[in-house]
C-alpha positions in Angstrom: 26.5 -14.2 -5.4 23.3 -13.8 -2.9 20.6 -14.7 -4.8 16.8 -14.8 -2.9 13.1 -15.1 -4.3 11.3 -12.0 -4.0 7.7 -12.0 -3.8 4.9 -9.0 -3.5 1.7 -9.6 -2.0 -0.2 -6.6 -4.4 -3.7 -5.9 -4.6 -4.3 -6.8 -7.9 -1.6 -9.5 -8.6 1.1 -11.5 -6.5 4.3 -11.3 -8.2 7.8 -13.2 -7.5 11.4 -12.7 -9.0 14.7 -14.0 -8.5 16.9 -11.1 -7.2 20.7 -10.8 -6.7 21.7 -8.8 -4.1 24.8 -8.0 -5.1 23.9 -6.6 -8.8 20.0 -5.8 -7.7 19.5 -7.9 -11.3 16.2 -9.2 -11.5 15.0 -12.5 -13.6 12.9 -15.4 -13.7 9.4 -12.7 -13.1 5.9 -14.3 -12.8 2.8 -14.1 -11.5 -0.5 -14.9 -9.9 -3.8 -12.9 -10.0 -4.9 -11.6 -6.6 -7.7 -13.4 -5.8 -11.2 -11.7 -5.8 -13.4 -11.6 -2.7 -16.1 -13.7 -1.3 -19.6 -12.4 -1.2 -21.2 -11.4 2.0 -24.3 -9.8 3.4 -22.4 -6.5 4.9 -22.3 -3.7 3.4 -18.9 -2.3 1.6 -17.2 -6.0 2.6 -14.1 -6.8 1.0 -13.0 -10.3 2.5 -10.7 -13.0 0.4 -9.9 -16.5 1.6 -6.7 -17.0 2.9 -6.0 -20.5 1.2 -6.0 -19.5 -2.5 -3.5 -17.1 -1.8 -1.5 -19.7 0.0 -1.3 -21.8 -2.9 -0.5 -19.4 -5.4 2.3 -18.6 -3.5 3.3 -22.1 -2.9 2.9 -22.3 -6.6 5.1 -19.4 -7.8 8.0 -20.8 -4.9 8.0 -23.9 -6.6 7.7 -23.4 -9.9 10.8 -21.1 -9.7 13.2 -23.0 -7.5 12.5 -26.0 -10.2 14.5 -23.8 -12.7 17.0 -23.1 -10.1 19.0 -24.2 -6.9 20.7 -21.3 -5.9 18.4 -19.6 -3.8 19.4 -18.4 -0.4 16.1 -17.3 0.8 12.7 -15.1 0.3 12.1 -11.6 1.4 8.6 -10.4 0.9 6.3 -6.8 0.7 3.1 -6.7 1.3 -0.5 -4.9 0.9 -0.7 -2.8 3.8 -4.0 -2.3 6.1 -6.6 -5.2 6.7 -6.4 -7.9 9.1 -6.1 -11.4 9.6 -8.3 -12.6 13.0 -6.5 -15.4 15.2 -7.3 -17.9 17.2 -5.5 -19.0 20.6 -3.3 -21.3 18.8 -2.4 -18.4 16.2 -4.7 -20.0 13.5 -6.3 -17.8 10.9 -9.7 -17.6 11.7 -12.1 -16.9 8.5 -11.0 -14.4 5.8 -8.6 -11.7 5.0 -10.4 -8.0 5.9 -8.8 -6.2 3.2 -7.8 -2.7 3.1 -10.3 -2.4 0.7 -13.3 -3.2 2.8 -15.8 -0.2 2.7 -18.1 -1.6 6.0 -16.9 1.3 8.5 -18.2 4.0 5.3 -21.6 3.0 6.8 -23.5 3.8 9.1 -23.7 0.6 11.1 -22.4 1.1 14.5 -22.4 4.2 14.3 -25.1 5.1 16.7 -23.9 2.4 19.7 -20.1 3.6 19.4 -21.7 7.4 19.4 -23.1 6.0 22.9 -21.2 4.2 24.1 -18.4 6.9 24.3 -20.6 9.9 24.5 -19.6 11.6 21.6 -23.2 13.0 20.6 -24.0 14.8 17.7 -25.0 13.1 14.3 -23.0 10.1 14.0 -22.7 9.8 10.4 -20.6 7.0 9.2 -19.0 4.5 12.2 -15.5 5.3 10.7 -16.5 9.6 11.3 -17.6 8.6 14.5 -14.7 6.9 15.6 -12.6 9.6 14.4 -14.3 11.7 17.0 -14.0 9.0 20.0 -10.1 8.5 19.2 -8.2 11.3 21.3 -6.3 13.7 18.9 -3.3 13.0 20.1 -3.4 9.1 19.5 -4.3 9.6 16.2 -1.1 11.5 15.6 0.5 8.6 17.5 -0.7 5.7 15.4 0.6 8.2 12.0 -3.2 9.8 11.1 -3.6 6.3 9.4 -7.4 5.5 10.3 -9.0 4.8 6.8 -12.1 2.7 6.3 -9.9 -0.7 5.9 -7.5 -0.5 8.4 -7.4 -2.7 10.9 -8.1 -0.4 14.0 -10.9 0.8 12.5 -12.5 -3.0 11.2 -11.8 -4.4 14.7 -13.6 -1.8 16.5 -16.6 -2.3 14.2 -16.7 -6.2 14.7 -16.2 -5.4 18.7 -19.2 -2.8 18.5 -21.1 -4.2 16.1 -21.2 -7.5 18.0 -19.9 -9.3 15.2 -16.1 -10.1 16.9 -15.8 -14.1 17.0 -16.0 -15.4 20.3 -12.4 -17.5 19.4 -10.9 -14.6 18.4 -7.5 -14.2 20.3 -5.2 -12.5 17.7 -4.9 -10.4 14.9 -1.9 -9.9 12.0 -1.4 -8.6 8.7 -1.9 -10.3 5.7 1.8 -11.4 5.1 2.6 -12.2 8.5 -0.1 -14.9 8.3 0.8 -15.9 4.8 4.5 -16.7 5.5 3.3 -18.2 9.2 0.9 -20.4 7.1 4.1 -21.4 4.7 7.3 -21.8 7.3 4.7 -23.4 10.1 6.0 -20.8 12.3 4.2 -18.1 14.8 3.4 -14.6 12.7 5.6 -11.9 13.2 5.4 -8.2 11.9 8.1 -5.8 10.9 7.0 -1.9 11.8 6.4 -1.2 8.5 3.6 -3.3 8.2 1.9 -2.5 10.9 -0.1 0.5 9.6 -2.2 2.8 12.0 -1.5 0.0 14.8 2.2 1.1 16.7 2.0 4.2 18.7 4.9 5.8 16.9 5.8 7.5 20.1 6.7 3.9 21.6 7.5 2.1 18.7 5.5 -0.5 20.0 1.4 -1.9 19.3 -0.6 0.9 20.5 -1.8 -1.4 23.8 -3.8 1.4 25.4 -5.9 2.5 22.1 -6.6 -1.1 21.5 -8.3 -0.8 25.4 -10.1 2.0 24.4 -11.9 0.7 21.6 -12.8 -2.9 23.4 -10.6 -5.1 22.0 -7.3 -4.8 24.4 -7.7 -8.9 24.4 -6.4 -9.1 20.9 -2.6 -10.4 21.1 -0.5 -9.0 18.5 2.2 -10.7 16.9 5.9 -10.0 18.0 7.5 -7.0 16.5 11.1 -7.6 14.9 13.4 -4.8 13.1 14.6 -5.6 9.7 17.1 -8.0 8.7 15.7 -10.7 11.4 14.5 -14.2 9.8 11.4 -15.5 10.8 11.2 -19.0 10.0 11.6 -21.5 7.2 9.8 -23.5 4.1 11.2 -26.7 2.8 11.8 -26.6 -0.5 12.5 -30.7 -1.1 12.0 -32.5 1.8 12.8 -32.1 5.9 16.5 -31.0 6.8 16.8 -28.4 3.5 14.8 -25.1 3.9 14.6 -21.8 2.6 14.8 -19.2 5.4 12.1 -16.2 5.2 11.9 -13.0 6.1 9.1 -10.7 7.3 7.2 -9.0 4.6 7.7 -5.2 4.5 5.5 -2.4 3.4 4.6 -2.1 0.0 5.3 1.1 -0.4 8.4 1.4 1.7 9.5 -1.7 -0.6 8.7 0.9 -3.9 10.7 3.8 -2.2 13.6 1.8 -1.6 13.5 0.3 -5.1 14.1 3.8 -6.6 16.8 4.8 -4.1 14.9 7.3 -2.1 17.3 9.3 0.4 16.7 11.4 3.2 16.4 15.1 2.1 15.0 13.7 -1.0 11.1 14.2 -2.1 9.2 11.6 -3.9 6.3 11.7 -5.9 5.2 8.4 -6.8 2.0 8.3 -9.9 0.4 4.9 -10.5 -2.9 3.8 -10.2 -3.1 6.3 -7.2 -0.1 8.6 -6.1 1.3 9.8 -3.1 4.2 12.8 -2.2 6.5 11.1 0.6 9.8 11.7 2.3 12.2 10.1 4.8 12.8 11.6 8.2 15.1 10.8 10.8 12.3 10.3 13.3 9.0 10.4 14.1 7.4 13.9 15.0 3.8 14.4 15.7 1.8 16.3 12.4 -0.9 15.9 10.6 0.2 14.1 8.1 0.3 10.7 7.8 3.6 8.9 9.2 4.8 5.1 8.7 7.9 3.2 9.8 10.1 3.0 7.3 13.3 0.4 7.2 16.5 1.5 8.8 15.0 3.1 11.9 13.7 6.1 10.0 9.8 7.4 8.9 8.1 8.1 6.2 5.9 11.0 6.0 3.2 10.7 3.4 0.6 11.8 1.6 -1.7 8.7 0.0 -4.5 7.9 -2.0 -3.8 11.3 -4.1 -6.0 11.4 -7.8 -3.9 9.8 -10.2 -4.2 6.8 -12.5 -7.8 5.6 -11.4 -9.3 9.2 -11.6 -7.5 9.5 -15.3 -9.3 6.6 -16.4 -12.5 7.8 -15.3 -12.4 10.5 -18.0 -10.5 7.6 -20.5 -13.7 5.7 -19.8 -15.5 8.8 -20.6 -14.2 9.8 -23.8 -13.7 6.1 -25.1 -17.1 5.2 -25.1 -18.2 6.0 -28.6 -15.0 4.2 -30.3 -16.4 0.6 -28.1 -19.1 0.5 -30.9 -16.4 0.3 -33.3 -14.3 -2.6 -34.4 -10.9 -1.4 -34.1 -9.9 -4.2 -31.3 -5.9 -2.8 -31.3 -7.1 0.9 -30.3 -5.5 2.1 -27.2 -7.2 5.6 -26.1 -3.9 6.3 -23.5 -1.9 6.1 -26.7 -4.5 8.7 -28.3 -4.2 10.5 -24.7 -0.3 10.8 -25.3 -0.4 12.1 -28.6 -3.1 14.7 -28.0 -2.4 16.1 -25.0 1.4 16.6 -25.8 0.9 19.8 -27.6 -2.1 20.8 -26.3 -2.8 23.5 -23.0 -5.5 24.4 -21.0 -6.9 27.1 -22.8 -8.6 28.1 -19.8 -9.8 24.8 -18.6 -9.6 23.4 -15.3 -10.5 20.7 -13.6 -10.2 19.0 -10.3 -9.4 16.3 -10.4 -10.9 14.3 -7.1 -13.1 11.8 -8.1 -12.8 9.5 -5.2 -12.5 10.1 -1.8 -8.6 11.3 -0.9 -7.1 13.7 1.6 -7.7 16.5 -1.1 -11.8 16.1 -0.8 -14.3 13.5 -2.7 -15.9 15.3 -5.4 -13.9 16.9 -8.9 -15.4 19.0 -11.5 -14.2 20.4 -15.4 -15.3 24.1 -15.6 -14.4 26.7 -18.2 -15.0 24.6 -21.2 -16.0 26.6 -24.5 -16.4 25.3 -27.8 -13.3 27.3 -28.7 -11.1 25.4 -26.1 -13.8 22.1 -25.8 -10.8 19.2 -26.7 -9.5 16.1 -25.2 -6.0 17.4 -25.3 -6.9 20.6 -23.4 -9.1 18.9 -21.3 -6.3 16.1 -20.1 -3.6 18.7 -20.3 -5.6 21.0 -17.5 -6.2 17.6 -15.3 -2.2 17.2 -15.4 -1.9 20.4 -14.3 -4.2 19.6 -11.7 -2.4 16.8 -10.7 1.3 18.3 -10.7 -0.3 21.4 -8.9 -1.5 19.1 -6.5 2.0 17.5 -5.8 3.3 20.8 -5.1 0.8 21.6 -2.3 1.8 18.1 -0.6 5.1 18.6 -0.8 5.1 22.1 0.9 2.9 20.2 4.0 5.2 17.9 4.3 8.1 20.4 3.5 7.2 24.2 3.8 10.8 25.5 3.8 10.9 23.5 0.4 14.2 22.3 1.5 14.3 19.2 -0.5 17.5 18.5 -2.5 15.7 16.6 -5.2 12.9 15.1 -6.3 12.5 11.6 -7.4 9.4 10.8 -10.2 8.2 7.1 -10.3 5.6 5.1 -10.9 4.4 3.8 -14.5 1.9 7.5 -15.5 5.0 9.8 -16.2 6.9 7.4 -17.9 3.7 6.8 -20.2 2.5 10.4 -20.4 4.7 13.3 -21.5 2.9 16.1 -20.7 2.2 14.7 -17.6 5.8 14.5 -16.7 6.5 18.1 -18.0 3.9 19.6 -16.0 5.4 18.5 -13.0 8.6 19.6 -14.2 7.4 23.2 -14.4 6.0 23.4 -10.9 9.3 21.5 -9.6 11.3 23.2 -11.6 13.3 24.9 -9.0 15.0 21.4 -8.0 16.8 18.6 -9.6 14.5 15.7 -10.9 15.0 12.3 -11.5 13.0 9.9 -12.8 14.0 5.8 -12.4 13.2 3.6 -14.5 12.3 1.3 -12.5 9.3 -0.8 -14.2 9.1 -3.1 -11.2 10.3 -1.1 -8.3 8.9 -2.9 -5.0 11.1 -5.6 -6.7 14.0 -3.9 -7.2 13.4 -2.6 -3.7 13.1 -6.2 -2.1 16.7 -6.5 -4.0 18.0 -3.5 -2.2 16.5 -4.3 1.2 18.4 -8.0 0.7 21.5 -6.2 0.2 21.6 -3.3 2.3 19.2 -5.2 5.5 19.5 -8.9 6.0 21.1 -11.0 8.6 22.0 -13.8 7.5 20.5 -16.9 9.6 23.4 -19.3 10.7 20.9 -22.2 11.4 17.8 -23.3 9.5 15.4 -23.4 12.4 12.0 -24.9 11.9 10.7 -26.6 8.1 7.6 -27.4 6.4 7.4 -29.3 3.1 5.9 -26.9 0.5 3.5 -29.9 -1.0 -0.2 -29.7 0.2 
């Protein structure tokens, strides 16, 4: 039996789970909250400390291996995007940039990059102008992944803005520096981490964009393909040690948890959703393209209306029953039951109420006070949503030459007419729909299994007390 500890660096929570490898059972699940960021004076920051999250992870390892001894390790997925800033002894330096930071959405910068490049025009926000000093072509290469949080895009605001520490000699992800921090050892990234920073073409850190934008001084940590160990906590004293591997993607980690195979689509709805499959290898399009375990990529389509824009209108339509008293009233329950039987009726509505590769602004038009219901209304956003699905699917597939498609993610389970309305515009292909209630689990199950090397030495230890 190869048992590991399985923990998920999420946004909102970090989670760990004893997983066997051999029956991809799962047990012994708990919990941390993410912690929530620091305050700061710029704009749109999102920045956490590093150390809380280090000890709630410390915490979770311990408190599980105290009901057990028959770990043989811990694999890990992480949040994808931010960065971690280094100094020349591979020290964090400050606070965890997260994905989430909003800073490059401003305008700050904007007008020195603009000059410094000699792009012209109206700069807009520093991320739109750095869109337009990025070549084309290397924006295909690092996967069209240059959001506001990523780290390409934060490090060439602190190197414009003037803001890059002076002891600044490295960058990494967040979970490279968290297990480095916990196993004493020197960060290392798998590929799929590494989001918007490999040129694809190379399979390697995109060296020569990194120039380009000023900060070509930054080291990066080594690459390593999966199933290579990366260093070692001690669980009860020097000599005995729990090797580690590096964390993987997120969403890779979700993907593999509900068995995605090439020639496969998937259409994952959660709190956002995206339409993704696996190809052989990389190709240059504009769509957005990660590594993905095994050697392969994953073409995507992210931060698609979904879960947060559906609670928008929740929030909406829930606000006269707050006044009331009824503590155990759930309006997605209410949602379910009324928009089962419900259409349309000539409603539609867009559903983009945040910013997403399908625009930033939605709208509800055609209501009547024939067809004026919560049931219609939440029935035409489904349709919106599944019609949405459709269109991403055919970009990333326009022969449609998928063999099935694979529904996850907690909204369809929840929501029956969701689920059936993407049934009827997929209806042409096989569907399945896992389970799975903690998939980038399972997946960290699967990826033990199907990945790992195991290590034949126990390399270098740290004790796990403070």
């Amino acid at each position: 039996m190869s048992r590991y500890l399985a923990i998920d660096l999420g946004s909102s929570s970090i989670k760990l789970a004893r997983v066997d490898a051999s029956s991809l059972q799962i047990d012994g699940a708990r919990s941390r909250p993410f912690p929530e960021p620091s305050p700061s004076a710029i704009p749109g920051s999102f920045e956490i400390e590093l150390d809380p999250i280090v000890a709630a992870v410390r915490e979770l390892i311990a408190e599980s291996l105290a009901e057990t001894d028959d770990i043989e390790g811990i694999v890990w997925c992480s949040q994808m995007g931010g960065v971690v800033l280094l100094d020349a002894h591979g020290r964090p330096l400050g606070r965890y940039l997260s994905w989430r930071d909003r800073r490059t959405e401003e305008g700050t910068g904007a007008r020195e990059l603009a000059r410094r490049y000699g792009t012209g025009g109206d700069e807009g926000s520093f991320l739109t102008t750095l869109r337009r000093v990025i070549p084309h072509d290397d924006l295909r290469r690092i996967g069209n992944e240059l959001r506001p949080g990523s780290a390409t895009a934060l490090l060439a605001w602190l190197t414009i803005t003037g803001q890059m520490p002076e002891r600044a000699a490295g960058a990494a992800t967040l979970g490279d520096v968290v297990i480095a921090q916990l196993c004493a050892a020197p960060c290392v990234t798998d590929p799929t981490c590494a989001l918007g920073l490999l040129d694809l073409e190379r399979f390697d850190w995109h060296h020569a964009l990194f120039e380009r934008l000023g900060f070509g001084a930054i080291a990066w940590p080594r690459l390593v393909r999966d199933g290579s160990s990366c260093g070692t906590i001690a669980v009860d004293g020097p000599g005995r040690g729990l090797p580690c591997w590096p964390a993987i993607g997120d969403h890779q980690a979700s993907l593999i948890g509900v068995d995605l195979e090439p020639g496969e689509l998937s259409i994952n709805v959660s709190t956002g959703s995206q339409v993704s499959r696996i190809v052989e290898r990389f190709e240059p399009r504009e769509l957005q393209v990660r590594p993905y375990p095994g050697g392969r990529m994953l073409e995507t389509i992210t931060h698609l209306p979904a879960g947060r824009a559906l609670q928008g209108l929740v929030d909406l339509f829930a606000e006269l029953t707050r006044c009331e008293t009824r503590e155990s009233f759930d309006p997605w329950r209410e949602i379910e039951r009324l928009s089962r039987e419900a259409t349309p009726r000539g409603i539609e509505v867009d559903l983009t109420l945040h910013d997403g590769p399908t625009g930033h602004t939605g709208s509800i038009v055609g209501l009547t006070l024939e067809n004026l219901s919560i049931g219609s209304i939440f029935a035409a956003a489904f349709d919106d949503m599944a019609a949405r699905y459709e269109r991403c699917a055919l970009r990333l597939d326009p022969s449609r030459s998928w063999s099935r498609t694979v529904l996850s993610g907690g909204l369809p389970r929840r929501l029956t007419a969701l689920r059936q309305a993407i049934e009827r515009r997929l209806a042409d292909r096989p569907l399945r729909a896992p389970e799975s209630a903690e998939a980038a689990l399972e997946g960290l199950a699967r990826f033990a299994r199907d990945r790992l090397d195991r290590p034949t030495t126990a390399g270098e230890s740290r004790s796990l007390s403070p």
